[in-house]
C-alpha atoms as an extended CHARMM CRD file, in Angstrom:
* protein
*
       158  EXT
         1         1  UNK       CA             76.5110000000      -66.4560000000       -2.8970000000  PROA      1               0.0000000000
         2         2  UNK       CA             79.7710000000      -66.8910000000       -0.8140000000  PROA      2               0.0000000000
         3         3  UNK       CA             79.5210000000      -68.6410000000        2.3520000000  PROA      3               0.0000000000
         4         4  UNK       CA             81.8360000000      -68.2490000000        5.3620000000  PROA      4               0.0000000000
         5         5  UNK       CA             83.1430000000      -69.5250000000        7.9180000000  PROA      5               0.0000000000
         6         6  UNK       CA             82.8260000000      -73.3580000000        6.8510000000  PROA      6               0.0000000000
         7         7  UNK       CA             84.6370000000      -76.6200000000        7.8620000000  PROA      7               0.0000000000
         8         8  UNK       CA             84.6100000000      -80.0700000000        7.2690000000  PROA      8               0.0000000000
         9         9  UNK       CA             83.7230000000      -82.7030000000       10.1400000000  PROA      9               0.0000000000
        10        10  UNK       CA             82.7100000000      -86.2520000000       10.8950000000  PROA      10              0.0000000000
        11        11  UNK       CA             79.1630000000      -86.7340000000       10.6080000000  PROA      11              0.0000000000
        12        12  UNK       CA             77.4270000000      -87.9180000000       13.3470000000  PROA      12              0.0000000000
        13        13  UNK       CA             73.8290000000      -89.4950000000       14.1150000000  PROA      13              0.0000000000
        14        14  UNK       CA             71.6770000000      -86.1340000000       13.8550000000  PROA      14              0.0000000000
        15        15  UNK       CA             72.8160000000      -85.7120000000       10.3960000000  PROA      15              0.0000000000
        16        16  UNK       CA             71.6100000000      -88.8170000000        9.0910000000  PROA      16              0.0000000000
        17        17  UNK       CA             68.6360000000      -87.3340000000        7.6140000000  PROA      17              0.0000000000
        18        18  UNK       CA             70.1060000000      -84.7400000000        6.1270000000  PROA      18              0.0000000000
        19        19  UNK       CA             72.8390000000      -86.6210000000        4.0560000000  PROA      19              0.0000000000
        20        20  UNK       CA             70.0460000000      -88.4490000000        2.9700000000  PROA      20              0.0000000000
        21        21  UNK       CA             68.0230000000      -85.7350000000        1.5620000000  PROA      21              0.0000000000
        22        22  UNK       CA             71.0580000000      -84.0350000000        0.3620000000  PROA      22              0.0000000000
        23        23  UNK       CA             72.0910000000      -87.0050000000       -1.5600000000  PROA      23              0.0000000000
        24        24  UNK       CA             68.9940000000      -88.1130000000       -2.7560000000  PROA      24              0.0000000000
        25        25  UNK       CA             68.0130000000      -84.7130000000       -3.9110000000  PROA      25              0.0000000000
        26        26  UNK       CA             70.4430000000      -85.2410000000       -7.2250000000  PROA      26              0.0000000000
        27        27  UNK       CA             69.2510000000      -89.1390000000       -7.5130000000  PROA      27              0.0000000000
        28        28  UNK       CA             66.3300000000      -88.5180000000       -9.5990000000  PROA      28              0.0000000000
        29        29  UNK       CA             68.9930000000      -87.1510000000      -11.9380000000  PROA      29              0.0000000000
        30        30  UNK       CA             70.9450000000      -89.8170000000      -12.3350000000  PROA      30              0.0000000000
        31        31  UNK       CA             73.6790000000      -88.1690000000      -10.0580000000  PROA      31              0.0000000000
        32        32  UNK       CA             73.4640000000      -89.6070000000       -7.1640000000  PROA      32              0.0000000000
        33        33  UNK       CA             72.4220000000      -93.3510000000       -6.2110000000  PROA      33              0.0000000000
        34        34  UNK       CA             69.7720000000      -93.0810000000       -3.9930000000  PROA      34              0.0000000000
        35        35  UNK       CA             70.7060000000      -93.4380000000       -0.2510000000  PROA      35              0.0000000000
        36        36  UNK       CA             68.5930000000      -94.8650000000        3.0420000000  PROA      36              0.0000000000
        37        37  UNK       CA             68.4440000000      -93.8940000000        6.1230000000  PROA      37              0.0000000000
        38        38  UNK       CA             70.0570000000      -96.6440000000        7.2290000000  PROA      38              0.0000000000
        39        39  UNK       CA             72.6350000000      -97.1020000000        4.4040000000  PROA      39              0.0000000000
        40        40  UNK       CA             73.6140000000      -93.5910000000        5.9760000000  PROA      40              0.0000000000
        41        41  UNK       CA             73.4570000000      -94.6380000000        9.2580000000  PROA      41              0.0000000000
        42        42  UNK       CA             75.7670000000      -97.9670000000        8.5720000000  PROA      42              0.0000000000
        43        43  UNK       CA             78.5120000000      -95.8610000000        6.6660000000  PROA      43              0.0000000000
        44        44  UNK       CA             78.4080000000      -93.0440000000        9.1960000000  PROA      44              0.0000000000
        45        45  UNK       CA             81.8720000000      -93.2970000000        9.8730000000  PROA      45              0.0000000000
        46        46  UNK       CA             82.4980000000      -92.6250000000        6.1770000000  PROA      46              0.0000000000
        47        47  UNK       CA             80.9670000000      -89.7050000000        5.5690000000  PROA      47              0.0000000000
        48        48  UNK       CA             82.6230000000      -85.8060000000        5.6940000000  PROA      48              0.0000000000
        49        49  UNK       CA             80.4740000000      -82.8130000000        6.1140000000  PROA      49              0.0000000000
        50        50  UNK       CA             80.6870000000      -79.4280000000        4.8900000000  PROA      50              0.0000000000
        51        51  UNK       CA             79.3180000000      -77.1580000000        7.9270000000  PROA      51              0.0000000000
        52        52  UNK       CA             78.1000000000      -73.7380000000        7.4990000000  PROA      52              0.0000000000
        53        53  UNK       CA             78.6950000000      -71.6670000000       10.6100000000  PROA      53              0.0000000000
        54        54  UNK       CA             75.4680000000      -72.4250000000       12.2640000000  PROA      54              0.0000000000
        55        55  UNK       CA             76.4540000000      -76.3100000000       11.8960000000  PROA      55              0.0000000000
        56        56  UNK       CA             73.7170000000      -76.5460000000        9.0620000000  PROA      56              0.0000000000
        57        57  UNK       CA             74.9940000000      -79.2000000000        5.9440000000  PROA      57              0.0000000000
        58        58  UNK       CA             76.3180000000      -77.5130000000        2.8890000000  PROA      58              0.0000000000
        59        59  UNK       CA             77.5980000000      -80.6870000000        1.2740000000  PROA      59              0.0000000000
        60        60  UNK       CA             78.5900000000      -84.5040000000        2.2050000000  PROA      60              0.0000000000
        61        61  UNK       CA             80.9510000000      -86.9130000000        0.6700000000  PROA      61              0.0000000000
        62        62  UNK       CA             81.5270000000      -91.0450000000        1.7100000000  PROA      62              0.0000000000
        63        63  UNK       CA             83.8020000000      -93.5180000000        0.9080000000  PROA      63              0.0000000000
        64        64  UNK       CA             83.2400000000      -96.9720000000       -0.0560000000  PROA      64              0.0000000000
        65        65  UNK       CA             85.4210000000      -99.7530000000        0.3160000000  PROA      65              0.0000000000
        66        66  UNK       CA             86.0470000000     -102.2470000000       -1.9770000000  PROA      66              0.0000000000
        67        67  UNK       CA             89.2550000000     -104.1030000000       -0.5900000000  PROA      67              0.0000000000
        68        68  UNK       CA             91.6200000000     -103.1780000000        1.8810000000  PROA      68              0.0000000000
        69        69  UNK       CA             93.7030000000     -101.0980000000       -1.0170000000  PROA      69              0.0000000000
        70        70  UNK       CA             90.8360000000      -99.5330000000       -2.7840000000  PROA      70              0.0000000000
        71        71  UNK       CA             87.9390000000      -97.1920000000       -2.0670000000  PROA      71              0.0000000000
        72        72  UNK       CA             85.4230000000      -95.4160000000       -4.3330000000  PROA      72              0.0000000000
        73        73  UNK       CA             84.1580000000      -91.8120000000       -3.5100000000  PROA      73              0.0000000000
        74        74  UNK       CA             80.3070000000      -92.0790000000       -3.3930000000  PROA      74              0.0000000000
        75        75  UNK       CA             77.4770000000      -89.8570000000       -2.2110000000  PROA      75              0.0000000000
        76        76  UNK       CA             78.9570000000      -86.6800000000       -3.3940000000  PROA      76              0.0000000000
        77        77  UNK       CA             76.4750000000      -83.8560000000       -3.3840000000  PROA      77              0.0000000000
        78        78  UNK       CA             76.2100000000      -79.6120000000       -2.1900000000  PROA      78              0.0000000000
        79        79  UNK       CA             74.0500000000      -77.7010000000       -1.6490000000  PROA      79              0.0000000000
        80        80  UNK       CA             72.2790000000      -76.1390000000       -4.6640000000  PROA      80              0.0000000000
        81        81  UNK       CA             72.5700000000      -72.4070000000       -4.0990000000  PROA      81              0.0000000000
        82        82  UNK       CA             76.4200000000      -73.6930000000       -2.9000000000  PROA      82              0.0000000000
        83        83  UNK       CA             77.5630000000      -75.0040000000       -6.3990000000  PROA      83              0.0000000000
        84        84  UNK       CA             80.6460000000      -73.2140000000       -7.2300000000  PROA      84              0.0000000000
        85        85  UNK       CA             82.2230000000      -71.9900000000       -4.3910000000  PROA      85              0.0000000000
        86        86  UNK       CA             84.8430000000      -74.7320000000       -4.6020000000  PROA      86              0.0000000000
        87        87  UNK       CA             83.0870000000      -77.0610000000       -1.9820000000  PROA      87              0.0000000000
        88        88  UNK       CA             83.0180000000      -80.0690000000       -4.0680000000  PROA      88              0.0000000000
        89        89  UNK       CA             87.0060000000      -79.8430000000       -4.1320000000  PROA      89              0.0000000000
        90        90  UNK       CA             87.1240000000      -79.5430000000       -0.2680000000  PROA      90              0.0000000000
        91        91  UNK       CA             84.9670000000      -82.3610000000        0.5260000000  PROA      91              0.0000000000
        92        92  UNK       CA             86.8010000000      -84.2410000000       -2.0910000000  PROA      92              0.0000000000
        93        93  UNK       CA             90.1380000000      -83.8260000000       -0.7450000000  PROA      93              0.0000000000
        94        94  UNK       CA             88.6950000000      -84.5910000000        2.1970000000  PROA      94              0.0000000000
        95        95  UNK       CA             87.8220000000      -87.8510000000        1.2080000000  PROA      95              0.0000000000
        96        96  UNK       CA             90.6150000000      -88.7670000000       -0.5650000000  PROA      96              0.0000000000
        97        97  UNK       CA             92.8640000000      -87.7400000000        3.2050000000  PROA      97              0.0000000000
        98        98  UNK       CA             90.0630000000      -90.1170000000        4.9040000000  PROA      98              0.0000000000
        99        99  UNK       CA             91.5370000000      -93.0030000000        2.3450000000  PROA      99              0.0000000000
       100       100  UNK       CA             95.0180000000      -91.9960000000        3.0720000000  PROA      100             0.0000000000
       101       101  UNK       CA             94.3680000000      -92.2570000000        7.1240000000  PROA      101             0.0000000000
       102       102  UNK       CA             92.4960000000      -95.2860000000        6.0820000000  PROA      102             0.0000000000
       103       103  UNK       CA             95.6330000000      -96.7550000000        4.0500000000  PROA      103             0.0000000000
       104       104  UNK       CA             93.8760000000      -96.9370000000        0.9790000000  PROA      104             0.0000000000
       105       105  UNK       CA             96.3840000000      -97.2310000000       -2.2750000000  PROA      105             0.0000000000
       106       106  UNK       CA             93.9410000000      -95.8750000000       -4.7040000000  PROA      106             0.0000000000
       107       107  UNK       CA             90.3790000000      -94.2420000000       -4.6250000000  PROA      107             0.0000000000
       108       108  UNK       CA             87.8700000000      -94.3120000000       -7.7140000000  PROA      108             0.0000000000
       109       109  UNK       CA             84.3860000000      -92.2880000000       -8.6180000000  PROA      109             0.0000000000
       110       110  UNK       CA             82.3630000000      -92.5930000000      -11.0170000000  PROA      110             0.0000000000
       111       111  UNK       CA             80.2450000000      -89.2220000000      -11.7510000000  PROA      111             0.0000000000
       112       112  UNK       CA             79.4890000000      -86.7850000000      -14.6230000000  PROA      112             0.0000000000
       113       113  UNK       CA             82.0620000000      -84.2670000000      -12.9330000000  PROA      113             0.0000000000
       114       114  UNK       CA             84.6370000000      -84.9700000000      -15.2530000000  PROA      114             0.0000000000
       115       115  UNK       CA             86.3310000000      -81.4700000000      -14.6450000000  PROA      115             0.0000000000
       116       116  UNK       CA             85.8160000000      -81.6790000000      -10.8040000000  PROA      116             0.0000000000
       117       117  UNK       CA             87.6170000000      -85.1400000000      -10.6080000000  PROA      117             0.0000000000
       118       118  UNK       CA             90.5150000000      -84.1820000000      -12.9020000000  PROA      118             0.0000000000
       119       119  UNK       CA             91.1170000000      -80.5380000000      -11.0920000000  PROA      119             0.0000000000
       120       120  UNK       CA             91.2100000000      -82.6740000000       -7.7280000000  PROA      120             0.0000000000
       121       121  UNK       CA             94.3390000000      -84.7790000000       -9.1320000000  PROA      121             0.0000000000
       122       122  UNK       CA             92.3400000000      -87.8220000000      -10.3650000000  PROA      122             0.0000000000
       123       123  UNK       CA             92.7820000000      -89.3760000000      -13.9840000000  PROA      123             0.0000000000
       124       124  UNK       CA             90.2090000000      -91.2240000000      -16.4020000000  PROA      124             0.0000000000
       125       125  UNK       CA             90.1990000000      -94.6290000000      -15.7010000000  PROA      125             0.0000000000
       126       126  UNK       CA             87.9450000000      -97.1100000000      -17.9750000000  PROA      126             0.0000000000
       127       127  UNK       CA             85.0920000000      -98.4860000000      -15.5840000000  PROA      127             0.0000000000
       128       128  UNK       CA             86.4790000000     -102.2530000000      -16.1820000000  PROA      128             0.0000000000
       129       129  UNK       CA             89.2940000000     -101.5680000000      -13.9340000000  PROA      129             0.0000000000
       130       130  UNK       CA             86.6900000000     -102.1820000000      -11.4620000000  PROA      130             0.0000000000
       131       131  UNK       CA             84.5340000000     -105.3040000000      -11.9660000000  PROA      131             0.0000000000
       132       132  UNK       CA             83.1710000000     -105.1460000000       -8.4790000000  PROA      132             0.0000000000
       133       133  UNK       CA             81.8960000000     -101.8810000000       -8.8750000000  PROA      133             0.0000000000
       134       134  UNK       CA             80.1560000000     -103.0030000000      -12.0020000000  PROA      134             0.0000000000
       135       135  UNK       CA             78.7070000000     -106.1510000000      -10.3990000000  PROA      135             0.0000000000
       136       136  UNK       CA             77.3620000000     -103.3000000000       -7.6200000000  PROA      136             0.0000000000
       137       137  UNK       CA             75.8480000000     -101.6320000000      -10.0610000000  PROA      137             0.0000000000
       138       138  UNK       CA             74.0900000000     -104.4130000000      -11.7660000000  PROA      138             0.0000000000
       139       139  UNK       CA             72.6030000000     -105.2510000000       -7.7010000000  PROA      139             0.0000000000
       140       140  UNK       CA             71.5760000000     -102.0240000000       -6.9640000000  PROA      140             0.0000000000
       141       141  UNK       CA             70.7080000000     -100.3590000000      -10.4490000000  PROA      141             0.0000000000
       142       142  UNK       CA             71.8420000000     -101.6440000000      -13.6710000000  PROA      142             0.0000000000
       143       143  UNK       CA             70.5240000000      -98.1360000000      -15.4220000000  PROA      143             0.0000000000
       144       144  UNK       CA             73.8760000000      -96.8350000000      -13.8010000000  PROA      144             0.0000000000
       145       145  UNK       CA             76.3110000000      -98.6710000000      -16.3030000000  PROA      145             0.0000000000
       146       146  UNK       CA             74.0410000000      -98.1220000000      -19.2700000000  PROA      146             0.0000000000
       147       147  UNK       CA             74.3930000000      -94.3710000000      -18.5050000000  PROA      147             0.0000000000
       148       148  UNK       CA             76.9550000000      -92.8610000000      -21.2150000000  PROA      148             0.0000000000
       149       149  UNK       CA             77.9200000000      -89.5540000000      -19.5270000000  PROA      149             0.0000000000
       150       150  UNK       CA             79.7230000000      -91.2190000000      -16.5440000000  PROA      150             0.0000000000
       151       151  UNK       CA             82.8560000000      -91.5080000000      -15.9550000000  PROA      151             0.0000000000
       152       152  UNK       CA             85.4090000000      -93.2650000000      -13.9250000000  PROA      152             0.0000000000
       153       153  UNK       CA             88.3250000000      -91.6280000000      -12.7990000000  PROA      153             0.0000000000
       154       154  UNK       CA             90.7040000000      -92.8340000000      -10.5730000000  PROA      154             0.0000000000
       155       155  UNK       CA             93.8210000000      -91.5820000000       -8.1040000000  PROA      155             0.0000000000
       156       156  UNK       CA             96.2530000000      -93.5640000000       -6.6300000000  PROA      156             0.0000000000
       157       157  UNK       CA             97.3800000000      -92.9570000000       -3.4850000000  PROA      157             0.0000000000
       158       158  UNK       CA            100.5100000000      -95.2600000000       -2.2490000000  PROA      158             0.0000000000
């Protein structure tokens, strides 16, 4: 399936409910954590879209900040029938020029997209380089840091 005529915006209010069935579609997985309404709706300002031409959502990314020098890509997701047609990359770099606007020296994930991350410039990273991402975890799910697959890669961006 190739899909045309696509770009990348600021969310806004209306597509609060779909970033949250988008992301929460690939949390029973493990891939996603799951999201709220109104987590969505306080991180608004976070999130990129992926916009087919009819404005529909293809795929969503958000950033997370940790401190003012360090931000984690979070809520990741695409469409199903858009998986490999490079949109994970786009909203990606997206996010990571969001953190450079934002004046962010580095920017972590932690995902099983190992190749994804690494193609997109980022480098393993051991998850301990981030102890408040672990103590997140441990608040929201502590099933997350038990998970073996996951990694943590990281890019630095100053």
């Amino acid at each position: 399936m190739t899909i045309l005529n696509t770009r990348i915006t600021r969310a806004n209010e209306t597509d609060i409910p779909s970033l949250v069935s988008l992301n929460n579609r690939y949390s029973a997985a493990g891939l996603t954590l799951a999201r709220s309404p109104e987590f969505a709706a306080n991180h608004l300002s976070d999130y990129r879209v992926l916009r087919d031409a009819s404005g529909g959502i293809l795929g969503c990314v958000s950033l997370d900040e940790y401190s003012p020098s360090v931000a984690e890509v979070i809520s990741l997701a695409v469409e199903a029938d858009a998986h490999g047609l490079g949109y994970g990359r786009q909203l990606i770099a997206a996010g990571v020029e969001l953190a450079r606007i934002r004046g962010y020296a580095e920017l972590f994930a932690v995902s099983y997209a190992d190749e994804l991350f690494l193609s997109c410039g980022f480098e393993r990273a051991p998850l301990s380089t981030y102890p408040e991402k672990i103590s997140r975890y441990q608040k929201v799910d502590s099933t997350e840091i038990e998970v073996g697959e996951k990694h943590c890669f990281a890019k630095q961006l100053g």
